[in-house]
N, C-alpha and C positions, 0 to 999 in steps of 0.2 A: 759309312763304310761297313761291309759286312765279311763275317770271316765265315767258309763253310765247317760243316764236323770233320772231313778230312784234314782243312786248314789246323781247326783245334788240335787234332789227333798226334799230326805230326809237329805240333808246337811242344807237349805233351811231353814228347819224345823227346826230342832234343834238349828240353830243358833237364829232363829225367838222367839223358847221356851226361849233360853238363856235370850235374851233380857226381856220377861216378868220375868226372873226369877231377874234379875238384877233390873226392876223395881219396882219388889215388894219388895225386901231387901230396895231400898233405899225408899219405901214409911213408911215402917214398924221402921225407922230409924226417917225417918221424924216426924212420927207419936211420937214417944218416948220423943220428944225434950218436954223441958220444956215449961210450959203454965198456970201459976196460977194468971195472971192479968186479974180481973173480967170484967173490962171497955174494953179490948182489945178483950176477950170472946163476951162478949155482939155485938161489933163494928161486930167483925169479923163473928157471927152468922146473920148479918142482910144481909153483902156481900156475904155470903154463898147463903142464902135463896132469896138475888134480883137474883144471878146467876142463880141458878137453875129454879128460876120461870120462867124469860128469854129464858134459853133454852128449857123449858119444850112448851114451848107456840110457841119459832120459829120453833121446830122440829116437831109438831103439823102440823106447817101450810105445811113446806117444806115435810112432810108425805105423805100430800094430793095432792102437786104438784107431787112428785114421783113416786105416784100411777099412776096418768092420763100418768105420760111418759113411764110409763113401758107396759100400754095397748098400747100406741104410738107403743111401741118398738116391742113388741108381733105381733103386725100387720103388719108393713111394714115392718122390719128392719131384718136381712141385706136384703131382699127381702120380696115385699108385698107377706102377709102370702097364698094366695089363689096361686099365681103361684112358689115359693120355697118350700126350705125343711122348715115343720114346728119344728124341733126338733132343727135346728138352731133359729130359730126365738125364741122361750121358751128360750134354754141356754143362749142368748141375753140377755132377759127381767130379769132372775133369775141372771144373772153377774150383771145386772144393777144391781136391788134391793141390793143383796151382798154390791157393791159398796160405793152404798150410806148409805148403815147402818157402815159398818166401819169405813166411813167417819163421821158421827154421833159419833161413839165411840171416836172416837180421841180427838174430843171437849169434851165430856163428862169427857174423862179422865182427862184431862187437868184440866176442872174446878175443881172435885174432889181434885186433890192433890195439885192445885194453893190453894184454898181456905182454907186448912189447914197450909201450908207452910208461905202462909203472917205469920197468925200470930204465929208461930214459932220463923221465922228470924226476927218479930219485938223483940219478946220478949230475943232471943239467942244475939240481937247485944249489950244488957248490958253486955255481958263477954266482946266483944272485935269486932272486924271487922270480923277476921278469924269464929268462929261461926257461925255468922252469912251469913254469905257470902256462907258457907258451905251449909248451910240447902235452902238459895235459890238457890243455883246450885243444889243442889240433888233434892230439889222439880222438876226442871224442866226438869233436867234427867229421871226423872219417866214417863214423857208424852214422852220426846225423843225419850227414850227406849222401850215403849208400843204403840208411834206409826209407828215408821216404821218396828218392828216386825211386826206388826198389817198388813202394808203395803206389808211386803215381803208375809208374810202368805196368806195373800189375791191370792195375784198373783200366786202362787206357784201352790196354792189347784186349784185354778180355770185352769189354765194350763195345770196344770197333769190330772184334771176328762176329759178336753176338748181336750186336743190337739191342742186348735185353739188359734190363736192370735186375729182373731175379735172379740171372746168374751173377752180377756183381755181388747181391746179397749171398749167394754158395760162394764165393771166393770172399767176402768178410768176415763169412763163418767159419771158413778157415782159417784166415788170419786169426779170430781171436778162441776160438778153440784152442790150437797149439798157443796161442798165448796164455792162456787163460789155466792152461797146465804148466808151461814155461815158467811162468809169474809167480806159480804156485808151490813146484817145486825147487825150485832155486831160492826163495823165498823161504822155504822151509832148512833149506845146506846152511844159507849164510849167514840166517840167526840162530838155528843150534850152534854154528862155531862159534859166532861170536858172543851168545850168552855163556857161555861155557869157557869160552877163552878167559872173558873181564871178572866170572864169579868168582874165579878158581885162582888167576895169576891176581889181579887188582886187589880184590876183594880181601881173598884167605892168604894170601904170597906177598904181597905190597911189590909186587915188581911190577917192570914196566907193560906197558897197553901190546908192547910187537919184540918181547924179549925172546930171543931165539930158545931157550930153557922150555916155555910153554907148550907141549903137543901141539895144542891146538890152534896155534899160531897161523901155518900154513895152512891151515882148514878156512881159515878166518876171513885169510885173503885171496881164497880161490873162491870163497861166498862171495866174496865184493863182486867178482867178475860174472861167477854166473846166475845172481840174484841181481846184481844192480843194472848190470851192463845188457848181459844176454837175457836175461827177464823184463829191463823195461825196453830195451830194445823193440823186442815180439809184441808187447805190450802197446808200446806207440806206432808200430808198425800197426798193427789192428785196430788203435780208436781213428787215425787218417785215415784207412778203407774206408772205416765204418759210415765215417761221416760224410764222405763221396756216395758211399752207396745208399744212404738216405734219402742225400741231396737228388742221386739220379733217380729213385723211384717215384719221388712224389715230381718232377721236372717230364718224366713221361707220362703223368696222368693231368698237365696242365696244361691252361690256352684253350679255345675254341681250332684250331687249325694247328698242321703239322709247324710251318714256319714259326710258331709261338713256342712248339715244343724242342724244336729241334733251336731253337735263339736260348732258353733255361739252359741245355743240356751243354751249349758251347761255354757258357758262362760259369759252367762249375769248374769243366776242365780247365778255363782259362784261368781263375781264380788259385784253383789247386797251384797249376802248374807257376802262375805268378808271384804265390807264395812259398815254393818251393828256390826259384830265384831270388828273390829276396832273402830267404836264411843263408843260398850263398855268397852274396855277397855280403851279407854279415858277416858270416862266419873270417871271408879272407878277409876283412877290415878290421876284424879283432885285435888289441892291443890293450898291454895293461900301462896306465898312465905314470907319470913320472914320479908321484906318490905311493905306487905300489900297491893298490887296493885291489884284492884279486876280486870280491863280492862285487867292489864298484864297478869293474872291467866286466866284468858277467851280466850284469844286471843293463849295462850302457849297451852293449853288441845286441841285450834284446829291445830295447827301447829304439832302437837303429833301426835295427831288422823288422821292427812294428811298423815307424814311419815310411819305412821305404815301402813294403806292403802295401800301407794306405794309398800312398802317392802313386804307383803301378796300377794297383785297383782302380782308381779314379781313372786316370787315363785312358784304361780300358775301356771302361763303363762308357766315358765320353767317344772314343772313338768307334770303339762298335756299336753304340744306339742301345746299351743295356739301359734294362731299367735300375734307375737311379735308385729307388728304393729299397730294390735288394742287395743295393751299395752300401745304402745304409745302416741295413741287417746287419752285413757283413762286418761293417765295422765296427756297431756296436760289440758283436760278438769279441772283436781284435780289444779291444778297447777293457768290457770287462774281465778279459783273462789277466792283463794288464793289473787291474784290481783285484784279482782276487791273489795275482803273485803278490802286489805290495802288501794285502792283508796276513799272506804266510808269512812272511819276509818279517812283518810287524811281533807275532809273536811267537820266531825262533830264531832271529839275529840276536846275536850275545851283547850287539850294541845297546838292545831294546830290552825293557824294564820286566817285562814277563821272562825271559831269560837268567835276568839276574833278580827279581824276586824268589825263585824256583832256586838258582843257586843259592841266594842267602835262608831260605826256608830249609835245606838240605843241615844247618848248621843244626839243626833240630830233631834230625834224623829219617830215615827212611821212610814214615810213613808221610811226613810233611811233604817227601818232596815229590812222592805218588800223588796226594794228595791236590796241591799246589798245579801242579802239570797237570792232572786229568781236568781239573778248574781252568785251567787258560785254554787248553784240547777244547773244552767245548763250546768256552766263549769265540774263540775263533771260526767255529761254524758259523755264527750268526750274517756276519761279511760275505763271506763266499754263497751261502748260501740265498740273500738276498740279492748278491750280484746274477746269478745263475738265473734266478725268477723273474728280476728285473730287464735282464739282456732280452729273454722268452717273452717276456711281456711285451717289450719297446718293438721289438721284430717283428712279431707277429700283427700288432695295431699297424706297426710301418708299413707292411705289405700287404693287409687285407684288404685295400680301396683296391687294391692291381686287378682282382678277381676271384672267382671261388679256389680255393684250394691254396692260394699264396699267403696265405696267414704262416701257415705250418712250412709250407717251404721256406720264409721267411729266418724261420727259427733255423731252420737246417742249414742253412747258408749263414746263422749267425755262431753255429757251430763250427761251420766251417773255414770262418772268419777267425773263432778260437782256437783252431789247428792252423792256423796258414803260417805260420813259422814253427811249426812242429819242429823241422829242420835245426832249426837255432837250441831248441828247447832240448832234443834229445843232444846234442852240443854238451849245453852244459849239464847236463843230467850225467852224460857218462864220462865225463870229469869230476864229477867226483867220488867214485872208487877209483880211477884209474890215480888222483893224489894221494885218496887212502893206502893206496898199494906202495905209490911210494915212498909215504912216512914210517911203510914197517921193513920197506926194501933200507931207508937209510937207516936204521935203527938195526936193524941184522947185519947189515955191512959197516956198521960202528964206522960212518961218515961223520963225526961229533955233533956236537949241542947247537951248532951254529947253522948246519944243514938240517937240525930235525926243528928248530924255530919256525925256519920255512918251512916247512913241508907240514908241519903244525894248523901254520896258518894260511897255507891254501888248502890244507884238509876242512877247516872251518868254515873257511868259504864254500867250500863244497857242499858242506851239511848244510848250510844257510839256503843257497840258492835251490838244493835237491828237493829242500822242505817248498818251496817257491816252484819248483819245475814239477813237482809232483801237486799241489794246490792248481796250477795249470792245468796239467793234464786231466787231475778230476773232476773240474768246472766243466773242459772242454767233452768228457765222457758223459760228462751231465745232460749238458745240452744236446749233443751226438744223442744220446738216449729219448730224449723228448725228441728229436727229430725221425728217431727210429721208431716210437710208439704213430705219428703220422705215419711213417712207412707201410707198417701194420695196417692203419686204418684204409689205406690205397690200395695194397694188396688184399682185404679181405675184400675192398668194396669191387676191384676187379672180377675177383672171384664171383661174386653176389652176384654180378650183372649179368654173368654170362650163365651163371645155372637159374636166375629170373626170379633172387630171391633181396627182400628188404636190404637197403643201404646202410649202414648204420654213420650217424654223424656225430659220437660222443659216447664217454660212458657216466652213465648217471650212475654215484654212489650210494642212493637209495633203494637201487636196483639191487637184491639180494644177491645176484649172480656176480654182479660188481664188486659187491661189500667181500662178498667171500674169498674170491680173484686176490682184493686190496692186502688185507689181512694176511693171507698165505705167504703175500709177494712184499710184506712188511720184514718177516719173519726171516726170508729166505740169508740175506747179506748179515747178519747175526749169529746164526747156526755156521754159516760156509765162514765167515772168520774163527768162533770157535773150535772148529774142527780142524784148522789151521795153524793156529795158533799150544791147540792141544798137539797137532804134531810135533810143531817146536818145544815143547815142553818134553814130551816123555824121549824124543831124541835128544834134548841137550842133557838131560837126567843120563841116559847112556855114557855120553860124553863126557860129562862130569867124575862117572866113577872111573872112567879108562884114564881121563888126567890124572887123578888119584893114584892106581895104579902103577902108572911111568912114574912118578912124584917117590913112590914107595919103592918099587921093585928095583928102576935102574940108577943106582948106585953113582952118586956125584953128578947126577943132573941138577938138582934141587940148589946145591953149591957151585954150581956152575964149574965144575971140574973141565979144562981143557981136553977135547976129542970126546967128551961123552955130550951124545946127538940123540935127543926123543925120536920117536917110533913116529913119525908124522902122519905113513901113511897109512898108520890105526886110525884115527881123528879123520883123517879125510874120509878113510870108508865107512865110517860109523855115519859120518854124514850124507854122503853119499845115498848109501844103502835106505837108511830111514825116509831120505828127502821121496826117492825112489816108490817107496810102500807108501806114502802117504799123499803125496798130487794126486790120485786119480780120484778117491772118495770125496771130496768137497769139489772139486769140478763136476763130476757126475750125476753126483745129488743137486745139483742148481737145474743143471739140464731134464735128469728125469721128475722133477716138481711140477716143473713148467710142463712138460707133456702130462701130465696126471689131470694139473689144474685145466689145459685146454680141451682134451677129451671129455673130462668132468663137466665141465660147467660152457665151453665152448669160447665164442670169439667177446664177450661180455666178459665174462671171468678173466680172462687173458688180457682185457684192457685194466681190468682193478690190480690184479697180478703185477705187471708191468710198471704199476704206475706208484703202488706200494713198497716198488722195489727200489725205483728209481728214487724214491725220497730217504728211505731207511739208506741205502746203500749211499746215497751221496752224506747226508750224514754222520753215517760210522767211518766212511771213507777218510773226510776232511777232519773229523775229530779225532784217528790215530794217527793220520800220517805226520800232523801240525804236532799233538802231545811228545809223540817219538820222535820230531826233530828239536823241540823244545829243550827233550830231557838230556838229548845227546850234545846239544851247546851247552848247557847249564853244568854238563860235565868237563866239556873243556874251556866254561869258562873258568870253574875251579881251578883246574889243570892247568890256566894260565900264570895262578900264584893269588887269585882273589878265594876269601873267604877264609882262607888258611893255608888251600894248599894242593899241591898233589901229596897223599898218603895223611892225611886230616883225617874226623868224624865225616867234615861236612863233603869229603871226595867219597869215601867209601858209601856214604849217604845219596848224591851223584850217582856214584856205577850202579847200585839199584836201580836208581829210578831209568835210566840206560837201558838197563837189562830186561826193565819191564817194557821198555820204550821199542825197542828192537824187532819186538814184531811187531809193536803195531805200523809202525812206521813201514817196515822193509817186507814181513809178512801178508799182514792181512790188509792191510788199508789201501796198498797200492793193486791190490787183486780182487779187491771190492767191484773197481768200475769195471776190469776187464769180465767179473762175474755178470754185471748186470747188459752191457753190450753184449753177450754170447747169450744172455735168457730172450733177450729184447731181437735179436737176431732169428733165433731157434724160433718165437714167437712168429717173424714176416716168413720167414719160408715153409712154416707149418699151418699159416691161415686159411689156406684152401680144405687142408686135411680137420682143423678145428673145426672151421666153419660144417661141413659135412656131415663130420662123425664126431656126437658128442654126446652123451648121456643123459641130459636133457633135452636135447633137441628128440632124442627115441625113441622116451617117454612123453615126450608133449606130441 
């Protein structure tokens, strides 16, 4: 049986409708839940309104840089506009825009039904865990399911008007552009609040993690929404493009005949879009079991959602006459994200011995527990990192008997095997701020010790599985990335044939032009986290003295004096404002490198670039985001009463290590991958212009 691209097209589609229809049931559901505590109302209207002010102001700014790219793109791209076709050059710039507004959407949505859902599951956790637990898994199902519909639709519609896969690549470069800012600056809001929250209240105050006394409280928990929520939102919105528009450019340059090309191209969409099904019917079969293990419930919906994927996949494959061994790609790819979650899982669940090593090393003080965690942070790369290699490996041998060119497609469909329940993944990703929210909504609305147990311990689960959904998604950027660096190679060898010049089949790293490319492209996910990370710094430094301040100036805050209320939305604009000046410099510096180094050295340099980037960047990736979920269990394993204690040596020893943990984890690690997909991108849409105009090629 054979299915046509139309067939696919509007399969695509309708699965893509399903999911918004899936999201709006369970927002409408959400919305239903119970909410009659005025103090939780009040709380929860203020994180509503810091969020949206936030995004209204950074999508302002990142509006105006989008504009200037898209005249960029309109001019040169894929050819400067006076010697190509200009009707390519337009569908470029209008894919971009496209891109980037969807990408925008994702975070929008996100905050939307984050912002309702807190306080919900604050209020739903007085019945019981289960309630509760429910309503933040379905909040975050709502963004799941509305953004990689969001994501397949994108890709589809643009596909089908075009026929071309380099406009897919200007609408992935949109996506992770605006992500890649999104990521960056929310990322930078909601670890100044919240380093600045735990130094000042935990640390110097011994009061509680969400004590309404604290300024910087509500800063804290509009960071969850628009760093966790609406930043990895845009962020997973953009590595699913990414790895479609991979898969579709090296799928058009395969096969001896159209029907070969056009049989790859039906089998991404079908795959995407089969995987997209799949996370929802995960998603609605979600339930937490009669022992009440929120992690266990989390972790079962995605082992679900994997089998059911593989079993659709296969079906497919057999009915439509695919090739079998890009089945098999595919599910190695499904298979190692799988391991490389239980490898996170392994060392930042508080059940597990790295956890609680880290906590009892804290008994020691501050430098042990820096110490200890950046020690486990690196041995945990070794797993993931091996799995990534190994998935690349197995894929690429599996498909290379098929014919030239199916090795590397091989790997990109094993990518895209590692995204096919994206769906499920940003599920539980955005459950857990949306539970954080609610542990500080039940703690301000003094619902007692019995609601904040629970809400404790689905926030726990949340940092367990985030450190596991985020270990996912950088495996999955990983591989996305090595299927993008093939991208590159297809698009420059396009290039090549038609102006009658050399193919190129590899970069040899003894090739000087190579070596230098490597080196630069080593360097880059290093500096773009420091500069990062240095923003969080000298803004939580701000924030610290303005806590200080309210602490000094207003009069019976610090005692908790009945009707005296912190200046909150000091602390939000401080954050705000800083997060604002400091996204564009580290995004911008990755992108003008990368043009420097391909003008420089041309399509050779740009393969060592890419490929130095992609190992350093997965790397530092998997080593802060694992150590900063380590440190932030290891704090509330204390916080559970082991070790000594909340308000102990070895808690305040904890919140350091926390504190240091916070960016790496929420800042720089998770903005790593989306840095090296938007260089590896900027890379396939610049290989015509590399190849051409380069500094060596001038002089030689």
């Amino acid at each position: 049986m054979r299915i046509s691209e139309n067939g696919i097209f509007l399969l695509s589609i309708a699965v893509s409708l399903l999911s918004f229809g899936v999201a709006l049931f369970f927002y409408q559901w959400v919305k239903k839940q119970q909410a009659d505590n005025k103090r939780i109302a009040e709380v929860g209207g203020f994180i509503r309104k810091g969020s949206n002010i936030f995004l209204k102001r950074e999508y302002a700014i990142l509006a105006r840089f989008a504009g200037v790219i898209a005249i960029l793109i309109f001019l040169f791209l894929p050819e400067p506009i006076w010697s190509g076709d200009m009707k390519k050059n337009i569908t470029m710039a209008v894919a971009y825009i496209l891109g980037t507004a969807l990408s925008a959407l994702a975070g929008k949505v996100g905050i939307e039904v984050a912002t309702i859902a807190n306080m919900k599951a604050a209020e739903a956790a007085q019945k019981g865990i289960r309630p509760s637990f429910l309503v933040g898994f379905r909040g975050g199902a709502v963004m799941g399911m509305a953004v990689v519909g969001t994501s397949l639709l994108g890709v589809t519609v643009v596909y089908a008007l075009t026929g071309d896969a380099t406009a897919v690549l200007g609408f992935s470069f949109g996506a992770s552009s605006l992500a890649l800012f999104a990521k960056a600056g929310g990322g930078i809001f909601t670890k100044t609040a919240d380093v600045s929250a735990d130094l000042v209240g935990k640390v110097e105050l011994g009061i509680p993690e969400d004590d309404p006394r604290n300024p910087a409280v509500i800063a804290d928990n509009v960071g969850d929404n628009v760093g966790d929520v609406a930043g990895m939102g845009a962020d997973l919105f953009d590595s699913n493009v990414a790895a479609m528009a991979a898969a579709l450019v090296m799928a058009m340059n395969l096969g001896t005949t159209t029907a070969d090309k056009s049989s790859n191209i039906i089998m991404v969409f079908c795959y995407a879009a089969l995987g997209l099904l799949s996370s929802a019917i995960g998603v609605l079969s979600a339930r937490m079991g009669k022992k009440g293990d929120p992690t266990k419930a989390l972790n079962g919906s995605t082992y679900i959602t994997t089998v059911i994927f593989a079993v659709l996949t296969a079906a497919a494959t057999w009915l439509f006459g695919f090739e079998w061994r890009i089945w098999g790609a595919t599910a190695i790819g499904l298979l190692v994200g799988v391991i490389i979650g239980i490898a996170s899982d392994y060392f930042t669940n508080d059940n597990k011995k790295p956890v609680q090593f880290v906590a009892k090393a804290s008994k020691s003080g501050p430098a042990f527990t820096v110490l200890s965690g950046v020690s486990y942070g690196l041995l945990s790369v070794l797993p993931s990192m091996a799995g990534i290699a190994l998935s690349a490996l197995l894929a690429y041998n599996i498909c290379a008997p098929i014919g030239e060119g199916y090795a590397m497609f091989g790997i990109s469909m094993a990518a895209m095997g590692m995204l096919s329940i994206v769906g499920m993944i940003i599920s539980n990703d955005a459950y857990g701020p949306i539970v954080d929210n609610a542990r500080g909504l039940a703690e301000m609305g003094g619902l007692g010790d019995k609601v904040l147990e629970i809400t404790d311990e689905l926030d726990s689960a949340g940092n367990t599985v985030k450190a596991v959904t985020k270990g996912f998604a950088i495996g999955a950027a990983g591989l996305t990335i090595i299927a993008l660096l093939g991208a590159f190679m297809s698009e420059v060898n396009s290039a090549a044939g038609l102006k009658g010049l050399e193919k190129i089949t590899g970069f040899d790293i003894m090739n000087p032009l190579v070596f230098f490319g490597l080196l630069v492209g080593a360097a880059i996910p290093a500096v773009f986290s420091a500069m990062l990370m240095l923003g969080v710094d000298k803004n939580a430094q701000r924030m610290v003295a303005e806590i200080h301040r309210q602490f000094n100036e207003i009069l019976g805050l610090k005692e908790g004096k009945k009707g005296v209320v912190p200046e909150y939305e000091k602390c939000i604009d401080i954050a705000t404002t800083g997060a604002l000046k400091e996204l564009i410099p580290a995004g911008l510096m990755s992108i003008i490198v990368t043009l420097l180094v391909g003008f420089i050295g041309g399509v050779h340099a740009i393969g060592g670039f890419l490929t130095g980037n992609i190992v350093s960047g997965l790397l530092l990736a998997l080593f802060m985001s694992n150590s900063g979920g380590l440190w932030d269990n290891a704090k509330k394993f204390v916080e559970a009463g082991n070790e000594g204690g909340k308000g102990s040596d070895a808690h305040k020893a904890a919140v350091v290590g926390d504190t240091v943990g916070d960016p790496f984890k929420d800042t720089a690690g998770p903005s790593i991958n989306t840095q090296v997909t938007v260089v590896s991108l900027v890379s396939s849409i610049m290989a015509t212009l590399f190849l051409s105009f380069n500094l060596f090629r001038f002089f030689g």
